[in-house]
N, C-alpha and C positions, 0 to 999 in steps of 0.2 A: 772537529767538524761542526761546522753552522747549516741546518739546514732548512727551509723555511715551510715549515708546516701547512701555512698557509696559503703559499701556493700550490701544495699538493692538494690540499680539498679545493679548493678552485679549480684547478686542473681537472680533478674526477667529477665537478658538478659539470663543467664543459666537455665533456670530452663525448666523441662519439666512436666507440669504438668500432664499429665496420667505417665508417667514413673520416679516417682520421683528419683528412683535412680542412674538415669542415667544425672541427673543435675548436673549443674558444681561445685557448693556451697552444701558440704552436708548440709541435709535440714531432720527433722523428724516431725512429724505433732504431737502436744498437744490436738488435738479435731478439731471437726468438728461441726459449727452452721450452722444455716440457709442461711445466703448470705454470711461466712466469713470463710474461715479454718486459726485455730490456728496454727503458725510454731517457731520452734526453728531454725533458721537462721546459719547455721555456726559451728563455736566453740563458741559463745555467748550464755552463760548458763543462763545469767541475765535479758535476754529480753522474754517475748512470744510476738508474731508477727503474729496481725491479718488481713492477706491480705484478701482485698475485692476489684474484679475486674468487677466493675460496670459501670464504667464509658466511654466515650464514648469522653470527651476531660478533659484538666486541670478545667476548669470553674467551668462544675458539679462537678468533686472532690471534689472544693474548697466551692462548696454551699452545700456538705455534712458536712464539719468541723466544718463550723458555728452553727449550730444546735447541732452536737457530743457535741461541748463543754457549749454548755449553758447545755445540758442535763447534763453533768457530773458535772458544778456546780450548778445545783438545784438537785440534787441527796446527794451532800456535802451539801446542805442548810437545805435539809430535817433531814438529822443526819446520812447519809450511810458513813463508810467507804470506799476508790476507791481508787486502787496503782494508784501509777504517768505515767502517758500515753503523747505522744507524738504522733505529724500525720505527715506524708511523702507522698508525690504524686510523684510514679514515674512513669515516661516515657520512652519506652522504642520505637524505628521507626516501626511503621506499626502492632504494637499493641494497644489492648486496654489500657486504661490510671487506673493505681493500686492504690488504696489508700493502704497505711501501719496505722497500729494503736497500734504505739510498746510501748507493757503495760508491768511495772516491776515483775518480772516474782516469782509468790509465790511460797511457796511447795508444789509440786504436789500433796503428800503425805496428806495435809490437803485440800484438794477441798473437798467439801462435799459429792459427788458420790463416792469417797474414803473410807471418813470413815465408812460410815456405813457398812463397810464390816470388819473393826479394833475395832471401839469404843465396850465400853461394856453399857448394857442397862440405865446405869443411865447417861454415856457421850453422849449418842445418844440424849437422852430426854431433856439433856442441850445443845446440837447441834440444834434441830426442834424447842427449845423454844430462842436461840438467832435470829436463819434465822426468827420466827414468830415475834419479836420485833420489826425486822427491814423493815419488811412488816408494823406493824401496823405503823412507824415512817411515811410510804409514804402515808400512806391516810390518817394519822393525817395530813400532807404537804397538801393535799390536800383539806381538808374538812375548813382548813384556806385561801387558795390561792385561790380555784375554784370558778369565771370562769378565771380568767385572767390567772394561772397557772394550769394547772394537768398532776403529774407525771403518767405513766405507767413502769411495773414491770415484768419481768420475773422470779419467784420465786426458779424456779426446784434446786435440789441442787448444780449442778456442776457451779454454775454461782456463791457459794459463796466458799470461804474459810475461817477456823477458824483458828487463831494465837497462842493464848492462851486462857486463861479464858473466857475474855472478848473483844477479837477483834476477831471481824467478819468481812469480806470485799467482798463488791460484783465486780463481775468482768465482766460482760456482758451486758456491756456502747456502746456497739459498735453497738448498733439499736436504735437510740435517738428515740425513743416514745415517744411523751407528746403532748401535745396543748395548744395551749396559745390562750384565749378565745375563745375554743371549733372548734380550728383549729387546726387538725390534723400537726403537724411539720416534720413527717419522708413523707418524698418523697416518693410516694409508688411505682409509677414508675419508676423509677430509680431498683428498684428491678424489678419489673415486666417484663422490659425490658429485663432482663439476659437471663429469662426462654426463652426455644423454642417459635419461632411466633404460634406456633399450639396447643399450651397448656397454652397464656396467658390466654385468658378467663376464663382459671380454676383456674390460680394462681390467676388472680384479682379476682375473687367473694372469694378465700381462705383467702385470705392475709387483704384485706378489708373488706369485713363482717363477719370475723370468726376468724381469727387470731389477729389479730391487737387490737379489740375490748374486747378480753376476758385478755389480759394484763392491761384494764384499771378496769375489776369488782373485786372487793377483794374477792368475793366466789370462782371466779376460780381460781385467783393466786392459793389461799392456798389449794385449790383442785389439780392445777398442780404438789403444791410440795408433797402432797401425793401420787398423782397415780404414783411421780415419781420411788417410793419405789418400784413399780412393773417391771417397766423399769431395776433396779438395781435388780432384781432377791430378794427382800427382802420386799415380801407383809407382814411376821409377824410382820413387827415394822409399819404397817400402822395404827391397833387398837390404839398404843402410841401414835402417830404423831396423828393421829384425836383427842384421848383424852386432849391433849397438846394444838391444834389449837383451839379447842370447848369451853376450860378452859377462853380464854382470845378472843372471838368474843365480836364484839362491838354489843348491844343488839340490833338492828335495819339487824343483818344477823343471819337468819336461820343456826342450826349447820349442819357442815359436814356428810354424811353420807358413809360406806364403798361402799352402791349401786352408788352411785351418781360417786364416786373414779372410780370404777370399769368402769363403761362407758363411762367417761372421757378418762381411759387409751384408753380403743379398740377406742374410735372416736380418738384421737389423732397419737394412732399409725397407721391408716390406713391415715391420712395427711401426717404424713411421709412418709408412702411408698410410697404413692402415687407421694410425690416434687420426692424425689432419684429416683424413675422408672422412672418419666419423664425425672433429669438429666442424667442418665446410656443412655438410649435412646437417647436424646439427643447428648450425645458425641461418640458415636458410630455412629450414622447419619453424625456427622460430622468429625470424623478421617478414617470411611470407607467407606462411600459414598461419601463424596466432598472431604478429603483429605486435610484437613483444620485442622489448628493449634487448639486444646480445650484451652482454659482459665483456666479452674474450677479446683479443685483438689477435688476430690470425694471421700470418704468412698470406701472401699474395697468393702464390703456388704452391704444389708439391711437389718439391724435389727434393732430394738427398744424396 
């Protein structure tokens, strides 16, 4: 991977983040996670480019890398496929300090939140029974490694893409989750900190007892990736997806249920609204009451 440094500090000295179009580098966003908006950079078609503006000197940047990449190779040890990723710390005077996390950039077109709106019922059903393989690959990883290793997983579907037949690749390495003898390894503060001072308490009890801990249980993973089906406007393939998931549970996990899905989704979707209300609020507090530069680049809306 060649990737050109120097347009990414260009990029971030131009950019304006509530007003993207008015940045100096056109710039279009692929998605929006939790602590990182996906961006296509430029005229470079090849890259996706996960800016995360966390950080507060080069140091921390550089003690998020370290972790990034051990997570991404025990994620290849476990048997995931991962494109080829690269990290950048730019800096830019009297801003905050940006990590880049520029990942080779798949077909949009095959992300899993894609297809199920293209596949037909038998490609679907080979779709939820690859993403559940590669689930069961991580806590196979696990149930060999733990204590000294345990991966955690984000399962929903826009975090995988499918190639052909049989390559499947996850893409959303950019929150190292794991612990290494039952020590949590993502900095949680470092996140915590971004939130408004008057809404951490809420991110910390979210992020830490409820967020964080439900990527490491295998019932919710594969629960995530079905209520994701609701989020995607397509509850009728959830019946398949459960059928599929329940087929190949390891016999020490209760099977899936639609009720259990169903509540899943509304608890989950009201965490969401809840982080974006806080960030909308937030940057409105601070471009029209202090008058101060936002960091963030936000979703238009909130939905889920």
């Amino acid at each position: 991977m060649k990737t050109d440094r120097d347009l990414l500090t260009c990029f971030e000295q131009g950019l304006d983040p509530v007003n993207l179009h008015k940045s100096a580098i056109p710039v279009s966003v692929l998605g929006y996670g939790e602590i990182s908006t996906v961006l296509q950079v430029g005229e470079d078609h090849s890259m996706a480019y996960k800016r995360m503006p966390l950080f507060s000197d080069s140091a921390a940047a550089e003690r998020y890398i370290e972790p990034y990449y051990e997570y991404c190779r025990l994620l290849t040890e476990a048997g995931l496929k991962l494109p080829e990723s690269e990290t950048f710390i730019v800096e830019v005077p009297d801003r905050p300090v940006v990590l880049y996390i520029a990942q080779k950039k798949l077909p949009p077109e095959r992300v899993g939140h894609m297809l199920v709106h293209s596949l037909d019922q038998p490609d679907f059903e080979r779709l939820i029974d690859l993403i559940h393989s590669e689930i069961i690959k991580v806590w196979s990883f696990n149930k060999s490694h733990k204590p000294a290793q345990e991966l955690a997983l984000d399962g929903q579907l826009s975090n995988w893409v499918w190639l052909d037949e049989d390559q499947i690749y996850y893409i959303d390495t950019s929150t190292p989750i794991f612990r290494k003898n039952g020590v949590e390894q993502l900095d949680a503060e470092t996140v915590i900190k971004k939130a408004p001072f008057f809404f951490r308490f809420i991110v910390r009890w979210f992020l830490k007892d409820t967020i964080i801990n439900r990527y490491y249980d295998p019932r919710q993973v594969r629960i995530d990736l079905a209520a994701n089906l609701f989020k995607e406007q397509r509850p009728d393939l959830i019946p398949s997806t459960l059928e599929i998931i329940n087929r190949r549970l390891p016999a020490d996990l209760a099977p899936l249920t639609l009720k259990e899905v169903e509540k899943y989704y509304r608890e989950d979707r009201l965490i969401w609204v809840l982080v974006q209300t806080m960030r909308l609020t937030d940057r409105w507090f601070t471009t029209k009451i202090l008058r101060r530069r936002y960091i963030d680049i936000l979703p238009g809306k909130i939905k889920r």
